[in-house]
VOMIPA-605293 format. One line per 8 residues: number of its first residue (from 1); their letters; for each residue x, y, z of C-alpha. Coordinates in steps of 0.2 Angstrom, whole numbers, plus 5000, padded with zeros to 4 digits. Example, Ala and Ser with C-alpha at 12.3 -4.5 7.8 and 13.67 -1.06 7.14 Angstrom:
2
1) as) 5062,4978,5039 ~ 5068,4995,5036
//
This chain:
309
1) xxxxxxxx) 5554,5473,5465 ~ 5538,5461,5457 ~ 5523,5468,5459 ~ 5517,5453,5471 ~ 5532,5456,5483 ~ 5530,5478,5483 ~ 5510,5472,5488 ~ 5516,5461,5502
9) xxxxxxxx) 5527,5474,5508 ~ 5511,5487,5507 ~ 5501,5473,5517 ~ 5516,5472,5530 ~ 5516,5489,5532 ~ 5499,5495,5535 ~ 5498,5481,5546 ~ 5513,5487,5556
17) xxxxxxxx) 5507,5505,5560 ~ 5489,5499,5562 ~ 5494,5486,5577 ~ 5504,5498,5586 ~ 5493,5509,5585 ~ 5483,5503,5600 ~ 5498,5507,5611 ~ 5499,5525,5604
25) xxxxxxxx) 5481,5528,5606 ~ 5483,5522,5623 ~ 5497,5533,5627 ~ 5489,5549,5620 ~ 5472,5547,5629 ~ 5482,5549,5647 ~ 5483,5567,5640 ~ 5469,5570,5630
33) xxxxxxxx) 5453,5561,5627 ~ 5444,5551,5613 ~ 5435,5566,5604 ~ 5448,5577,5607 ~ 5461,5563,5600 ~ 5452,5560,5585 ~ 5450,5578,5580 ~ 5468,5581,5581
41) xxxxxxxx) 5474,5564,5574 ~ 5464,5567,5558 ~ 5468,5588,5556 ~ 5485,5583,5557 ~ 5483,5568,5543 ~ 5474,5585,5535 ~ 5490,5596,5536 ~ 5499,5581,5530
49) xxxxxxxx) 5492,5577,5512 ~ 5489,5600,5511 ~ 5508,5598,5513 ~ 5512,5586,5501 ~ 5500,5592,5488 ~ 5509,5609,5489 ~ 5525,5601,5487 ~ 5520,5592,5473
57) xxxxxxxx) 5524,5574,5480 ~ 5505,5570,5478 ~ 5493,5573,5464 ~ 5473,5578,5465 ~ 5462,5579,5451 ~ 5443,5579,5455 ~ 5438,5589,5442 ~ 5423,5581,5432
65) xxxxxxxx) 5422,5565,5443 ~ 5406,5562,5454 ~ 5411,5565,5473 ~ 5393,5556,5482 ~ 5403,5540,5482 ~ 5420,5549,5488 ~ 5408,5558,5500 ~ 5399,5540,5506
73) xxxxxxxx) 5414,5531,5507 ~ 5420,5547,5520 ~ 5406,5545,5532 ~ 5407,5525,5535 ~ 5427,5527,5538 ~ 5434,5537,5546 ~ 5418,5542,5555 ~ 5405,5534,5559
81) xxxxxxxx) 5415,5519,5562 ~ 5425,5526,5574 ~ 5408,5532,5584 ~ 5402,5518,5582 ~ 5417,5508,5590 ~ 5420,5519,5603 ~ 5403,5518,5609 ~ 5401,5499,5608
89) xxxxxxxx) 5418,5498,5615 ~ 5411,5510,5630 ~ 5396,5499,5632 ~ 5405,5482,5633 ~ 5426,5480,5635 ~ 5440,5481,5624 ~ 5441,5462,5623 ~ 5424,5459,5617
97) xxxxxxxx) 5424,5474,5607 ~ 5439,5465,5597 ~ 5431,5447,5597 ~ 5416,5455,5589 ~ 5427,5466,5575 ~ 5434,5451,5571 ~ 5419,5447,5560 ~ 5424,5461,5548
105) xxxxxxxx) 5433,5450,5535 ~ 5415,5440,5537 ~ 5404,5453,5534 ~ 5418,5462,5519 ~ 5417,5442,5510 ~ 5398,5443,5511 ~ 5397,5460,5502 ~ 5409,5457,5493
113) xxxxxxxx) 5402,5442,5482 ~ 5383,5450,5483 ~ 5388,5466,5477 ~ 5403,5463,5466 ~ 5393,5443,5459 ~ 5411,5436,5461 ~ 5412,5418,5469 ~ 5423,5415,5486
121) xxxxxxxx) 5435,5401,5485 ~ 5431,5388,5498 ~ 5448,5392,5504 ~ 5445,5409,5508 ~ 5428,5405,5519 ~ 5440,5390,5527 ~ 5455,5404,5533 ~ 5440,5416,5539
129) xxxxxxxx) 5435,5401,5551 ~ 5451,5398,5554 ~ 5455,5417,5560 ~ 5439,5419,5568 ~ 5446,5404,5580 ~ 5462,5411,5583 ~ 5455,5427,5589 ~ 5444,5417,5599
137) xxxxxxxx) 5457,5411,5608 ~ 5466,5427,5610 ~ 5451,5435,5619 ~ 5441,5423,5626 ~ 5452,5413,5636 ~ 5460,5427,5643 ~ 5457,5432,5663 ~ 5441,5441,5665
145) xxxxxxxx) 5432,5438,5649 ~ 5413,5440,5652 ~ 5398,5443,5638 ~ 5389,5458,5642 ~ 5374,5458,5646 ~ 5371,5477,5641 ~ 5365,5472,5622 ~ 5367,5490,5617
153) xxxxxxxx) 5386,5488,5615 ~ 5383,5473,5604 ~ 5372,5485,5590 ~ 5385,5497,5592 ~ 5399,5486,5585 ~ 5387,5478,5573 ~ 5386,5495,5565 ~ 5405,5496,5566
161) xxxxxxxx) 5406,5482,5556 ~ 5395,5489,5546 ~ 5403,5506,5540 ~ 5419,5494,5538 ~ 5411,5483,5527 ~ 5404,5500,5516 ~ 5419,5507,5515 ~ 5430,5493,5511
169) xxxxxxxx) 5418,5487,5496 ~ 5417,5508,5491 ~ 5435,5511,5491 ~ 5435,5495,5479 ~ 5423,5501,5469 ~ 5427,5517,5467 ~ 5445,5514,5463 ~ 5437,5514,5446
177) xxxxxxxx) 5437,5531,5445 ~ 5448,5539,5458 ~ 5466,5535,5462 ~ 5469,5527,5479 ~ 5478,5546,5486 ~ 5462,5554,5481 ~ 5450,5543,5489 ~ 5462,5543,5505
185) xxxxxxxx) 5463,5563,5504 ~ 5445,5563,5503 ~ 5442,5551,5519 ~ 5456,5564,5528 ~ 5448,5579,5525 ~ 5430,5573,5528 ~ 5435,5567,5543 ~ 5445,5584,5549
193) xxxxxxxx) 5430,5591,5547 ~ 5418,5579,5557 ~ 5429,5577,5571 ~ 5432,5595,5573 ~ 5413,5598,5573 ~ 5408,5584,5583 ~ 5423,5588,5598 ~ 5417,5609,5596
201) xxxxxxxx) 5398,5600,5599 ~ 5403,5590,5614 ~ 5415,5601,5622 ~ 5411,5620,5616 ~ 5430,5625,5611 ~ 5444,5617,5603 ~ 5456,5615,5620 ~ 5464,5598,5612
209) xxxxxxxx) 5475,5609,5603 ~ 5481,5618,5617 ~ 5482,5602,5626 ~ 5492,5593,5610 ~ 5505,5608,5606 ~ 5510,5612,5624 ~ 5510,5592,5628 ~ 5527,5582,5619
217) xxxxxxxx) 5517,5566,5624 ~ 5501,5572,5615 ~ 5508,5579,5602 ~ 5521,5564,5596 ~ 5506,5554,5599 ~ 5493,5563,5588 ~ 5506,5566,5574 ~ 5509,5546,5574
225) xxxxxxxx) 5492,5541,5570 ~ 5488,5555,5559 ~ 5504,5554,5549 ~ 5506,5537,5548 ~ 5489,5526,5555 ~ 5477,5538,5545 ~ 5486,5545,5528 ~ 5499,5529,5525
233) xxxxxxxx) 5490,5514,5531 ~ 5474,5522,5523 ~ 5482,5525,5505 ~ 5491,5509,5507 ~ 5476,5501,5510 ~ 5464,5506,5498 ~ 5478,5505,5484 ~ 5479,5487,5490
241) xxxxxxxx) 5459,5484,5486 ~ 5461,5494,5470 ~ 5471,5478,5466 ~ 5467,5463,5478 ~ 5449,5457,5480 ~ 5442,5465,5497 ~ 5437,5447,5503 ~ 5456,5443,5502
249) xxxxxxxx) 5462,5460,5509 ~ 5450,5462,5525 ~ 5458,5444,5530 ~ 5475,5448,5528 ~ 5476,5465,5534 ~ 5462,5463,5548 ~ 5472,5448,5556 ~ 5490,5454,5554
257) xxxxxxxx) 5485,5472,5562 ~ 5477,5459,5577 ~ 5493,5449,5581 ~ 5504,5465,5580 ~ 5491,5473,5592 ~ 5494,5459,5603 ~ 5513,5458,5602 ~ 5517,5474,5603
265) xxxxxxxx) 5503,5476,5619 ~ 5514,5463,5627 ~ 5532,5471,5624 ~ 5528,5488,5624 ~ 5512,5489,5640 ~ 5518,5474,5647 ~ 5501,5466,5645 ~ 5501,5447,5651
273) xxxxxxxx) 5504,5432,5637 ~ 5494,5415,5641 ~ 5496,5400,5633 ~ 5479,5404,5625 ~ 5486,5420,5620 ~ 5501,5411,5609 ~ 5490,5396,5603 ~ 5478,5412,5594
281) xxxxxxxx) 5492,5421,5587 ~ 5498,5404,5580 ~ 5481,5397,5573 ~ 5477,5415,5567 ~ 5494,5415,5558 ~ 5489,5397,5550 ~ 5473,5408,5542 ~ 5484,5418,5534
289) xxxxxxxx) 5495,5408,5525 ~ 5480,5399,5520 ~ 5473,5417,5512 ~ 5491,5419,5504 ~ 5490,5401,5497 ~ 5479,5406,5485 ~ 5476,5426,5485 ~ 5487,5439,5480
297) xxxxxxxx) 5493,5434,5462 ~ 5498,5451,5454 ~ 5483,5459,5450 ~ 5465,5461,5449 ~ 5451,5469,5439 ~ 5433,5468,5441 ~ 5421,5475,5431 ~ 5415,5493,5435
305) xxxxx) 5397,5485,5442 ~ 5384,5487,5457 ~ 5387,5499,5472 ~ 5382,5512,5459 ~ 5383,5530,5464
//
C-alpha cells in the first residue's frame, strides 16, 4: 500500500469514528451527562493505551524530551476545547455551535502560515470558502435556524476554535520530537485527569462510574468514544499532521467528520434531510476534492521553527 493511499485511508477513518460520534454521544447522555461522559470517555481511552503499553503493542519513550509543549498541547485538546464547546453550545444550539466550528480550518490556515512562514495555495483558501458554504447550507437553511442573541455563546466557541487551532499547529510542531502515540497518550492521560477532577468538582463523587458499569447503554457508549473517538482518531490524526500540512488536514478531516455527522444523524436518529441539507453535503464534497487536487503528495517536512517551547 503507497504511502499516499494508507494516508487516505487514515483521513477516512478518523473521519468515520469522528462523525458517528455525535450519535453515540447522544445516546450515552440519555444515561449519564456531559461531565460525567467526558470523565469516563477519556479514563477508558486511559485504560486503553495502559493496556497496550503493557502488551507491548505501543511504544513510549519521554525520557530526556521537554514535556511543556506535550503538556500545552493537552490543555487546548482534549480539554479546554471540549469546555469550551460545550459551554458555547449550552449558550446558543447545536446548529449554530457547528456553523461557527466550521471556521476551524480558517482559523488552523491562518496559524498555520504565520507560525510555520509557509505560503497557502490560493486553492486551498478557495476550498475553505467553498466548505464554509456548504456548511452553510447544511445549517442555516434548516427549520428553526435563528442567531442568538445571548453573545456569550459566540466567545465561547471562538475560544473553541481557538484551543483547536493550538493544538492542531502544536501536534504539528511537536511531531518533531515525539511520535504521534506519545503525543496522543499524553493528550489521553491529561485529560483523564482533568475530567476526573473537573466532574469530582461539580458533582462531589464519582457516581458515573457506577452509572457506566451497571448501565450496557452507557458502558458500550463510553468505551466507543474512548476506544475509538479519542485514542484511534486522535493517533490517526496527529500522525496525519506529522506528515500533511495542518492547513491541508483541518479541511479534509474537519469537513468529512461534518458530512458523516450528518448522514449518519439522518439514518441512524432519523433527523430530517432538506434539499438544503443535500445541496451542503454536495458543495462541501466539492471542497474536498478541491483540497485533494493539490494536497496530500506523499509527505511533508518543515523545518523544526516557531511555536517554540
Amino acid at each position: 500500500m503507497t504511502k499516499r493511499l494508507l494516508l487516505y485511508l487514515q483521513v477516512m477513518v478518523a473521519s468515520f469514528f469522528w462523525g458517528i460520534s455525535f450519535v453515540a454521544i447522544t445516546s450515552t447522555l440519555e444515561v449519564i451527562d456531559y461531565v460525567e461522559m467526558l470523565a469516563a470517555r477519556w479514563t477508558f481511552a486511559a485504560i486503553t493505551v495502559i493496556v497496550l503499553y503493557f502488551l507491548g503493542i505501543i511504544k513510549l519513550n519521554f525520557k530526556g524530551k521537554r514535556m511543556i509543549g506535550l503538556i500545552i498541547l493537552s490543555l487546548f485538546e482534549p480539554c479546554f476545547y471540549a469546555i469550551f464547546e460545550v459551554l458555547g453550545l449550552m449558550n446558543t444550539s447545536a446548529s449554530q455551535t457547528s456553523l461557527v466550528l466550521a471556521l476551524i480550518p480558517v482559523s488552523v490556515t491562518i496559524g498555520y502560515a504565520y507560525f510555520f512562514k509557509v505560503r497557502i495555495r490560493l486553492t486551498t483558501i478557495l476550498a475553505i470558502i467553498i466548505c464554509l458554504i456548504g456548511v452553510s447550507f447544511t445549517v442555516v437553511f434548516e427549520e428553526g435556524f435563528t442567531l442568538s442573541k445571548d453573545y456569550i455563546g459566540y466567545v465561547y466557541l471562538l475560544l473553541a476554535i481557538l484551543c483547536a487551532t493550538g493544538y492542531v499547529l502544536s501536534s504539528a510542531k511537536l511531531s518533531f520530537r515525539f511520535t504521534p502515540i506519545e503525543i496522543t497518550s499524553a493528550m489521553v492521560f491529561t485529560g483523564a485527569i482533568f475530567f476526573n477532577v473537573y466532574a469530582f468538582m461539580k458533582k462531589g463523587s464519582f457516581d458515573m462510574y457506577v452509572k457506566t458499569f451497571t448501565n450496557l447503554h452507557a458502558f458500550l457508549g463510553v468505551a466507543f468514544l474512548g476506544v475509538f473517538c479519542s485514542v484511534l482518531c486522535f493517533l490517526l490524526y496527529n500522525n496525519i499532521v506529522s506528515k500533511v500540512p495542518a492547513s491541508i488536514v483541518s479541511v479534509l478531516i474537519g469537513n468529512l467528520v461534518m458530512i458523516v455527522g450528518v448522514i449518519s444523524g439522518v439514518i441512524i436518529n432519523g433527523d430530517s434531510f432538506s434539499i438544503y441539507k443535500f445541496s451542503g453535503v454536495v458543495i462541501t464534497l466539492i471542497g474536498i476534492v478541491i483540497v485533494n487536487l493539490n494536497s496530500i503528495n506523499g509527505s511533508k517536512k518543515l523545518e523544526d521553527r516557531s511555536l517554540d517551547y
